[in-house]
N, C-alpha and C positions, 0 to 999 in steps of 0.2 A: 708497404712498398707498392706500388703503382704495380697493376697489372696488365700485361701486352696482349692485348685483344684484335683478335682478324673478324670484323662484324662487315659480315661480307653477304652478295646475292649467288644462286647458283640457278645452272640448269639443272634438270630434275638427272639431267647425264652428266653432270660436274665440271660443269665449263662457266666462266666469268663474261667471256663475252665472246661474238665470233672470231674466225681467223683475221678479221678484217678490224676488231673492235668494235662492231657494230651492239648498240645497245639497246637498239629497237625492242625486242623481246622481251628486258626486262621493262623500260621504260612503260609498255603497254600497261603495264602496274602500277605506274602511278595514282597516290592516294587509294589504294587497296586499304579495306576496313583492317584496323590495327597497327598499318606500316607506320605511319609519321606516329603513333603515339611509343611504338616500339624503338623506333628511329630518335626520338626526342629524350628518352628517358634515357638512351646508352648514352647519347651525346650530352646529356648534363654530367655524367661521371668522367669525360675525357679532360684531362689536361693538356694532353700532345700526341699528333698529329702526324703520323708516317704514310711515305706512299714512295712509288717507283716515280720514276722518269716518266713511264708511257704515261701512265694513270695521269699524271700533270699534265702534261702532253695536252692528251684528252679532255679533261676539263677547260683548259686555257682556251682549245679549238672550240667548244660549245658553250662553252659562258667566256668567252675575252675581256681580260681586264677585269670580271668578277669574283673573286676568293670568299667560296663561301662560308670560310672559318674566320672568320675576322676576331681577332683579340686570342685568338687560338697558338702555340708556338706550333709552327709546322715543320719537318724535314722532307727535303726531296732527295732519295738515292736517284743518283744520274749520271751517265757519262757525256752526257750534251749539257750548251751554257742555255740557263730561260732567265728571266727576267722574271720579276715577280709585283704583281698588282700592286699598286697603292694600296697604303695600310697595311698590307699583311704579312707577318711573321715569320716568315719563310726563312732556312737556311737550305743550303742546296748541295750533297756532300755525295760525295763516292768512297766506295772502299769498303771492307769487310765493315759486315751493320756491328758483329761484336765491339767495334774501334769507337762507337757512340752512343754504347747503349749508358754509359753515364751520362750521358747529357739530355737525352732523354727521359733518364728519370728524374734529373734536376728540374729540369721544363717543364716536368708533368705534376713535379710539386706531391699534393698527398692523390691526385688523380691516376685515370687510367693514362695507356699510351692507345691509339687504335691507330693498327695496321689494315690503311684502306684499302691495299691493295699496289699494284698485283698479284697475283699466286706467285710468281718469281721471287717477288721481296717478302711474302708472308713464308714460304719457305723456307727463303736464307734464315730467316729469323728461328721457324721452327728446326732445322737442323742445327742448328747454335745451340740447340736446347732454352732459348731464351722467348717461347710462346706459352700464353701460359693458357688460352682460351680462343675457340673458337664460336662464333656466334653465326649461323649460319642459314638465311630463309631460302628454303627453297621452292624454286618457282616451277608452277606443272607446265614448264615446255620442254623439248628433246631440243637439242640443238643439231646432234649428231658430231662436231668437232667444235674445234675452238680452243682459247686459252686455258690451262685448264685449275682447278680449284687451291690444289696446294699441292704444285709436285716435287714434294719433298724427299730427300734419298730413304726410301723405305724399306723394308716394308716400319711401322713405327707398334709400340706395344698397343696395348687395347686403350680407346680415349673412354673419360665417363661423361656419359650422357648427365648433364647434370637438371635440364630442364628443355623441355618441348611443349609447342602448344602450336594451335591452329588458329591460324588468320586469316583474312577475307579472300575472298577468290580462289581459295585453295593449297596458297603459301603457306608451307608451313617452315616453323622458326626453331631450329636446336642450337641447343648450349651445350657445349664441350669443354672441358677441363683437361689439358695434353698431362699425360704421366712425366713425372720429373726424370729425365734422362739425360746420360750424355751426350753435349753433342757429337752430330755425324761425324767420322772424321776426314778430314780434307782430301 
């Protein structure tokens, strides 16, 4: 069965991006020793493609009209209408994530699912009890505020570290394994 991975960046104080969404910070990281080969191997096991509203948003605003999952099935949780690039597989749904996670694992085939984000949607998912992995590099800046990692109704049992290791500039990358639990409840 297709596993629901949040392979996500942080601040080294557990924020995604500024209060602003600004992503200058981690950006300055691009092509750090390790990232894109770390980055390339999780993305040859994905099937399908989850992400918020804002997180589209965001992308559409810095690459327009670029989708850079192309052949990939993607969903967008949203309560606004967007339009979706040529080419690309996008379905655009609101509503409790439990109400699709069929069809996302039809989509996903014998692959994973990755939750790219944002902490908003990578929680709804982990309070559903329907997370099954966090993948997580962490980058040596403080942000001091911002969106923040996964703020999930907590507090949650212990996660297992399942694999860590160090990457260039300093980032370093953990694997998380969430304990099978019930979900939150409403």
């Amino acid at each position: 069965m297709p596993r629901i991975q949040y392979f996500v960046a942080a601040s080294l104080d557990g924020f995604i991006a500024t209060p602003t969404d600004d992503l200058a910070w981690l950006l300055q990281f691009d092509g750090f020793e390790g990232g894109a080969d770390s980055y390339n191997a999780f993305l040859a096991g994905v099937g399908c493609i989850v992400m918020g509203g804002e997180t589209y948003a965001w992308l559409m605003q810095h690459e327009p009209d670029m989708w850079p999952y192309i052949g990939t099935p993607s969903y967008v949780f949203t309560r606004h209408e967007h339009h979706a690039p040529e080419g690309a597989d996008i379905t655009f749904v609101r509503g409790d994530v439990r109400e699709f996670i069929g069809d996302l694992r039809r989509d996903a085939r014998d692959r994973n699912i990755w939750l790219v984000g944002g902490g908003n949607l990578a929680a709804q998912f982990g309070d559903a009890g329907l997370l099954d992995e966090i993948i997580l590099s962490v980058i040596p800046v403080v942000l001091g505020n911002g969106k923040p990692l996964l703020p999930m109704k907590g507090p949650t049992p212990p996660l297992e570290l399942t694999a860590s290791r160090t990457l260039g500039r300093g980032v370093v990358e953990l694997r998380y394994v969430l304990p099978s639990v019930s979900p939150a409840p409403e």
